[in-house]
DRENBADREN-699681 format. One record per atom (N, C-alpha, C): residue in one letter; x, y, z. Coordinates in pm, whole numbers, plus 50000, padded with zeros to 5 digits. Each point is the difference from the previous one (the first is absolute). Layout:
N
aXYZ/...
END
This chain:
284
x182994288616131/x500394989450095/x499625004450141/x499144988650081/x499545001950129/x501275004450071/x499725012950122/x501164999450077/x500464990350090/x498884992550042/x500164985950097/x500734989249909/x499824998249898/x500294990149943/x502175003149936/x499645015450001/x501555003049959/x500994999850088/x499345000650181/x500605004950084/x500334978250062/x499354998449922/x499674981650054/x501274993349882/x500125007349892/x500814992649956/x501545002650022/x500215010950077/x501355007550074/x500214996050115/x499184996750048/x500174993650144/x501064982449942/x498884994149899/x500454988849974/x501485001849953/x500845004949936/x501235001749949/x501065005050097/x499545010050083/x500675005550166/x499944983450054/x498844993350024/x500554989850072/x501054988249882/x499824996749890/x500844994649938/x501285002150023/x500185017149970/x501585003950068/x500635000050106/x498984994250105/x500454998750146/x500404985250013/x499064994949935/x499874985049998/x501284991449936/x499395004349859/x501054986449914/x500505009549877/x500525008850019/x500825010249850/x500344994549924/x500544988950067/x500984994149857/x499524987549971/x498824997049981/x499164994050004/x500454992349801/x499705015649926/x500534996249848/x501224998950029/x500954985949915/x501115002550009/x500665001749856/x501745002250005/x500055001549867/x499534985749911/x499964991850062/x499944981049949/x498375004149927/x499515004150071/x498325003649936/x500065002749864/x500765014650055/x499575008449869/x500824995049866/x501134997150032/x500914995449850/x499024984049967/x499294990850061/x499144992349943/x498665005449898/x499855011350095/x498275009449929/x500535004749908/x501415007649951/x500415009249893/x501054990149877/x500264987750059/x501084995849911/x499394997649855/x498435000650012/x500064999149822/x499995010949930/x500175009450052/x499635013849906/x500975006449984/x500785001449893/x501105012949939/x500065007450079/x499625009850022/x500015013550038/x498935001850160/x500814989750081/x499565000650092/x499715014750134/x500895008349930/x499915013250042/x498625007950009/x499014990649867/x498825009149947/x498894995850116/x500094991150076/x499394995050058/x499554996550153/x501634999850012/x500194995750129/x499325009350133/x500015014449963/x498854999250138/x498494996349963/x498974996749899/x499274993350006/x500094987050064/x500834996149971/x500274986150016/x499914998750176/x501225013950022/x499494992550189/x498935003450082/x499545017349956/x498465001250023/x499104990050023/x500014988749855/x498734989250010/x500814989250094/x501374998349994/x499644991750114/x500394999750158/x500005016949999/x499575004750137/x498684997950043/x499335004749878/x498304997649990/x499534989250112/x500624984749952/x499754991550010/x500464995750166/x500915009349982/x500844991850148/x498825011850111/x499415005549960/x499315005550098/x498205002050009/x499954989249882/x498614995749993/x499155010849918/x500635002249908/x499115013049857/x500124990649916/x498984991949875/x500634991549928/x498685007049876/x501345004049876/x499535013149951/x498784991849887/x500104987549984/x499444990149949/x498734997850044/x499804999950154/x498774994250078/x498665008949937/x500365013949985/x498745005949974/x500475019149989/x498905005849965/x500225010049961/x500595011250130/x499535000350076/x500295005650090/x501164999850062/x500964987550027/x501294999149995/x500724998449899/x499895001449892/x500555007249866/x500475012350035/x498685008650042/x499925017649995/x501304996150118/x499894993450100/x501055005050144/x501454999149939/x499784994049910/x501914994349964/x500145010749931/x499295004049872/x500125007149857/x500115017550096/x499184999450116/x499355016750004/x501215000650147/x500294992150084/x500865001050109/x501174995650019/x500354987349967/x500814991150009/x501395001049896/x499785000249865/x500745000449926/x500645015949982/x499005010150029/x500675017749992/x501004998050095/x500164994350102/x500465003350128/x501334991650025/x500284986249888/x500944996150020/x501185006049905/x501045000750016/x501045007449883/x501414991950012/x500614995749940/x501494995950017/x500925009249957/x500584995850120/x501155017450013/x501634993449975/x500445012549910/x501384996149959/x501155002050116/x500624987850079/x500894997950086/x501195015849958/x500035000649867/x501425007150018/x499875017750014/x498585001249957/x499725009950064/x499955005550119/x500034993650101/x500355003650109/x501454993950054/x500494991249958/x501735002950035/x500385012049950/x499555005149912/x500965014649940/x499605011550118/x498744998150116/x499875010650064/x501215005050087/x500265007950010/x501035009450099/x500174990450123/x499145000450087/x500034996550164/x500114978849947/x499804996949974/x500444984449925/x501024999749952/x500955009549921/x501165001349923/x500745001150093/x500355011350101/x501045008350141/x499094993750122/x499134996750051/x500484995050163/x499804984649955/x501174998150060/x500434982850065/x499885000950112/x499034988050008/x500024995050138/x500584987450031/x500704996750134/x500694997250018/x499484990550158/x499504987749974/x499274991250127/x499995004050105/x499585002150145/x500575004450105/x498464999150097/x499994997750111/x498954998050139/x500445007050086/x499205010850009/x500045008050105/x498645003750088/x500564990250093/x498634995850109/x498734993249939/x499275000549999/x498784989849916/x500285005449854/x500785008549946/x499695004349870/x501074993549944/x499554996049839/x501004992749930/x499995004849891/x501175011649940/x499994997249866/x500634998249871/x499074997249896/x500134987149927/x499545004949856/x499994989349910/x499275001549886/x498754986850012/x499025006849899/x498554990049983/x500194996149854/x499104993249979/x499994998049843/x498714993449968/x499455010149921/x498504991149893/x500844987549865/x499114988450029/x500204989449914/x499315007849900/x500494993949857/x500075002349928/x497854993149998/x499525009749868/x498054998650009/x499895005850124/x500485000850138/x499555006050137/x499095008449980/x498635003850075/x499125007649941/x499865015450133/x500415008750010/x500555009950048/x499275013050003/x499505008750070/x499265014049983/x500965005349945/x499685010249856/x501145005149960/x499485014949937/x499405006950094/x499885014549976/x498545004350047/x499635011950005/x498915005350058/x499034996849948/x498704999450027/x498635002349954/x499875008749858/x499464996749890/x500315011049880/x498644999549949/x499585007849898/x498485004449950/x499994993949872/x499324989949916/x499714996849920/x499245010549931/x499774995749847/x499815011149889/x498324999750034/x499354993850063/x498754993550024/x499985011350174/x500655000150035/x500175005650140/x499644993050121/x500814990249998/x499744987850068/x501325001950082/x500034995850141/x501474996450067/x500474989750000/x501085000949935/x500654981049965/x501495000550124/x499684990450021/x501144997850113/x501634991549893/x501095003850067/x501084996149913/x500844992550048/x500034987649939/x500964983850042/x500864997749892/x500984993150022/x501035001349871/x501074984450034/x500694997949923/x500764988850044/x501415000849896/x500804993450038/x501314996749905/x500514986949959/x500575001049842/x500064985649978/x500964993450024/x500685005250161/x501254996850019/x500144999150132/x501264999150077/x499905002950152/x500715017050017/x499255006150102/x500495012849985/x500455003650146/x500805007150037/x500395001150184/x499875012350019/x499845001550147/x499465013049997/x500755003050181/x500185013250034/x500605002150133/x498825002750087/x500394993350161/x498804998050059/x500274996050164/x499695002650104/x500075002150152/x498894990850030/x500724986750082/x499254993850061/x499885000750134/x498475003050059/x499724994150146/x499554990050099/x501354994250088/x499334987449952/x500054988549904/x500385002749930/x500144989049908/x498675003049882/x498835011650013/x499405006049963/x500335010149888/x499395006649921/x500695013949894/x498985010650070/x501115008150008/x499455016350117/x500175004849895/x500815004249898/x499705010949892/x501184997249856/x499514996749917/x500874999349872/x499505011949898/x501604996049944/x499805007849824/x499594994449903/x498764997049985/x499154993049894/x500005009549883/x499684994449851/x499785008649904/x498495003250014/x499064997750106/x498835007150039/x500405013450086/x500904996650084/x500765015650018/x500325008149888/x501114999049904/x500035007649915/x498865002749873/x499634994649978/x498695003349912/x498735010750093/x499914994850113/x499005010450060/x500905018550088/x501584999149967/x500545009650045/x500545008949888/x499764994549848/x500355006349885/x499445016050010/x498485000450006/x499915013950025/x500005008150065/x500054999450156/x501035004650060/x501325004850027/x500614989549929/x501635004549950/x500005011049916/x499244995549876/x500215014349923/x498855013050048/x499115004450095/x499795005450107/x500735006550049/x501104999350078/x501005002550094/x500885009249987/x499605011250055/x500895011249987/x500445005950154/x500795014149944/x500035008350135/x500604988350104/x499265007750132/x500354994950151/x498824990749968/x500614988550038/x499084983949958/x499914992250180/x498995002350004/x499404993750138/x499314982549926/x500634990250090/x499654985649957/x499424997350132/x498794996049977/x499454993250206/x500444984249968/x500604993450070/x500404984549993/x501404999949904/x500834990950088/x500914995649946/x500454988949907/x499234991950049/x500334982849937/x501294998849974/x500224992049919/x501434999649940/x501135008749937/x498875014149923/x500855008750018/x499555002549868/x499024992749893/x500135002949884/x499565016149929/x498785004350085/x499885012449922/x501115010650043/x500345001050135/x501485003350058/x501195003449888/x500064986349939/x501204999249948/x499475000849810/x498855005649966/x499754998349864/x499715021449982/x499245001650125/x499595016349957/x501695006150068/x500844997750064/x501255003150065/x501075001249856/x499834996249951/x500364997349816/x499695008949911/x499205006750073/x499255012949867/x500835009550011/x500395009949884/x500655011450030/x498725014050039/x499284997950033/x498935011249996/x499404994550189/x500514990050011/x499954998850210/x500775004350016/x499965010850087/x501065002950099/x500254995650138/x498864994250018/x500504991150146/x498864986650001/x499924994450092/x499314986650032/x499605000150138/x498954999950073/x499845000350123/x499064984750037/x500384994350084/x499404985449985/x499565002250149/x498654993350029/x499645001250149/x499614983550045/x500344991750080/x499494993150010/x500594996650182/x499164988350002/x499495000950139/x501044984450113/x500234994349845/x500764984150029/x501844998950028/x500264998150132/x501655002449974/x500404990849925/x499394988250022/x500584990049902/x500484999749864/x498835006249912/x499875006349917/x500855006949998/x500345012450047/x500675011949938/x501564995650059/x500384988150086/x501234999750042/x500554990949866/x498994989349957/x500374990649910/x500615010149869/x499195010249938/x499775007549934/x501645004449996/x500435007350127/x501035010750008/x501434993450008/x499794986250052/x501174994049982/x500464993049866/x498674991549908/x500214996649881/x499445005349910/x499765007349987/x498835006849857/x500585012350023/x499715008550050/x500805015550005/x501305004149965/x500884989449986/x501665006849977/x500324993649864/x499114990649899/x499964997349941/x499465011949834/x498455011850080/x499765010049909/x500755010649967/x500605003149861/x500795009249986/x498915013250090/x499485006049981/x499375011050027/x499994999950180/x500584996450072/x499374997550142/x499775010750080/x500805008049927/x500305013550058/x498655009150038/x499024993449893/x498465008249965/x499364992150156/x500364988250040/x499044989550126/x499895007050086/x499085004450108/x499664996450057/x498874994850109/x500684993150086/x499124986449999/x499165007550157/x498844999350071/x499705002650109/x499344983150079/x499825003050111/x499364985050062/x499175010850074/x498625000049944/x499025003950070/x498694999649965/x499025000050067/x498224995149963/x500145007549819/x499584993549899/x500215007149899/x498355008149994/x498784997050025/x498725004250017/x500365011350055/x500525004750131/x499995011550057/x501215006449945/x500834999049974/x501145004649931/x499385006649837/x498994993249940/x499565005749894/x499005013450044/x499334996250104/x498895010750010/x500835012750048/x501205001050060/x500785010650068/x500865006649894/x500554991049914/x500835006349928/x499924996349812/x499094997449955/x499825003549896/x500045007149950/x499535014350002/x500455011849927/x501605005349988/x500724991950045/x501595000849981/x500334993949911/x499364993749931/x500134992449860/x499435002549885/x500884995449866/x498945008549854/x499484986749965/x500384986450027/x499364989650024/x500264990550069/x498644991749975/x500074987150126/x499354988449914/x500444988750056/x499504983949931/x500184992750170/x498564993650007/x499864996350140/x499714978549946/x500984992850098/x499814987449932/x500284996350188/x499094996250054/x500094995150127/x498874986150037/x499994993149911/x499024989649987/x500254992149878/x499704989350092/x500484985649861/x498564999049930/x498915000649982/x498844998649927/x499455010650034/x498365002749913/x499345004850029/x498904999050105/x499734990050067/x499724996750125/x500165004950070/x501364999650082/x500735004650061/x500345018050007/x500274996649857/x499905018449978/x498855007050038/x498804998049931/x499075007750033/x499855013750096/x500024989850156/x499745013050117/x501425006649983/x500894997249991/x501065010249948/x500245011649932/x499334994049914/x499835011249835/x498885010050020/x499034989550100/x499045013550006/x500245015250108/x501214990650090/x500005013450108/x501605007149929/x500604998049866/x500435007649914/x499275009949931/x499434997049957/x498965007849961/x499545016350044/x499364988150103/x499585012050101/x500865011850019/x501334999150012/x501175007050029/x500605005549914/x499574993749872/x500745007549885/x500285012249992/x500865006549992/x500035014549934/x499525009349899/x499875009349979/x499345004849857/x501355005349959/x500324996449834/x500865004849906/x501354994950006/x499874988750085/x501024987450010/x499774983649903/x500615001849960/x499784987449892/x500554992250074/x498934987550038/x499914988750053/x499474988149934/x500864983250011/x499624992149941/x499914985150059/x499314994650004/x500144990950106/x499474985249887/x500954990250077/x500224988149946/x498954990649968/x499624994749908/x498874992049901/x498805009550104/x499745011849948/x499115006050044/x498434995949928/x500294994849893/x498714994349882/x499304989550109/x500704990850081/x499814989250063/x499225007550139/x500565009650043/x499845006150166/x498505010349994/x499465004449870/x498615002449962/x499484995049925/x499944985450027/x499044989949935/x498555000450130/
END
């Protein structure tokens, strides 16, 4: 598969998800699946093709958009079980609890049920191909989340936890985190009996005040926090070797990330285990 043509059909689905997500609804799909028994066997084919469609691949027209659905489209969509992630830890123990403090509001979000959602890192096909990962639920699912604005500055998506799984189990020793967000890897590696502390650097008071007043007295472990407000870039290059590891998440995409990650890099330490967030995405 051409790289122009793979990188053309990711663009198209990034804008779908910006655009119209919920574009399939559940009314769709229980019409497309109501004749078949075992609608389970099917159903992500089923919304693959008519994602297909809603974004102009019509696997019918000809061979070549066949290959885009069969070789891109369909690997990449997955339906993910809602209750698997209510059972996570940080979803189970912090409640949040509504509240605006200064432009920030927070709240819970929620994907409609079909909602079509990034739901984990970049991964390698058996072919060795990079398939990008979208996922949806056949239900409505809520999720905790800081608005700016009336905008979302940073939630706990199950694209958070799916892309922080290996990291978590990662996480030992003196645990250096660059970025705070909401608090999730904070409050998931703070949980390990093999951390002995948590050092969080970030640069946003907002952030880390929202953090310390509702999210912090809520983690049993708090004792392991703490939290700094300072450039986390220069804070890594100075004091990294005070740590047996680090997981650096200071960027909402890979876009964005990029010049970030690269002047990490640069700075890295030798014989410090370092891991940084949808890194598959940040050396594309």
């Amino acid at each position: 598969m051409d790289a122009a043509i793979y990188e053309n059909v990711m663009r198209q689905l990034a804008m779908y998800i910006d655009i119209s997500p919920r574009a399939i609804t559940k009314e769709m799909m229980d019409e497309a699946l109501n004749a078949y028994d075992n609608r389970e066997a099917i159903e992500e084919r089923a919304y693959s093709t008519m994602l297909c469609m809603l974004i102009g691949i019509d696997p019918e027209n000809s061979i070549a958009e066949r290959q885009l659905a069969n070789e891109i489209i369909t690997p990449s969509i997955h339906k993910l079980d809602a209750n698997d992630f209510k059972q996570n830890d940080y979803y189970k123990n912090i409640h949040i609890n509504p509240l605006r403090i200064g432009e920030f509001e927070l709240c819970y979000d929620e994907y409609a049920p079909y909602e079509l959602f990034v739901a984990g890192d970049m991964h390698i096909d058996a072919e060795g191909k990079r398939l990008a990962s979208f996922g949806f639920f056949d239900e409505e699912f809520s999720f905790p989340a800081i608005h700016e604005n009336g905008r979302e500055w940073m939630a706990i998506k199950p694209n958070e936890i799916l892309t922080m799984n290996r990291p978590v189990e990662r996480a030992h020793g003196k645990v250096l985190t660059l970025g705070l967000g909401m608090g999730y890897y904070t409050y998931m590696a703070s949980q390990k009996t093999n951390v002995e502390s948590v050092t969080v650097v970030d640069c946003s008071n907002d952030a880390i005040n929202i953090f310390n007043s509702e999210i912090l007295p809520q983690i049993p472990n708090r004792q392991k926090i703490n939290i700094i407000n300072s450039d986390a870039v220069e804070y890594f290059a100075q004091h990294a070797n005070d740590y047996d590891y680090i997981f650096a998440d200071l960027w909402h995409d890979a876009i964005d990330g990029s010049p970030i990650y690269k002047k990490l890099k640069k700075a890295e330490p030798q014989g410090i285990e370092v891991d940084y967030w949808v890194e598959n995405q940040l050396t594309l």
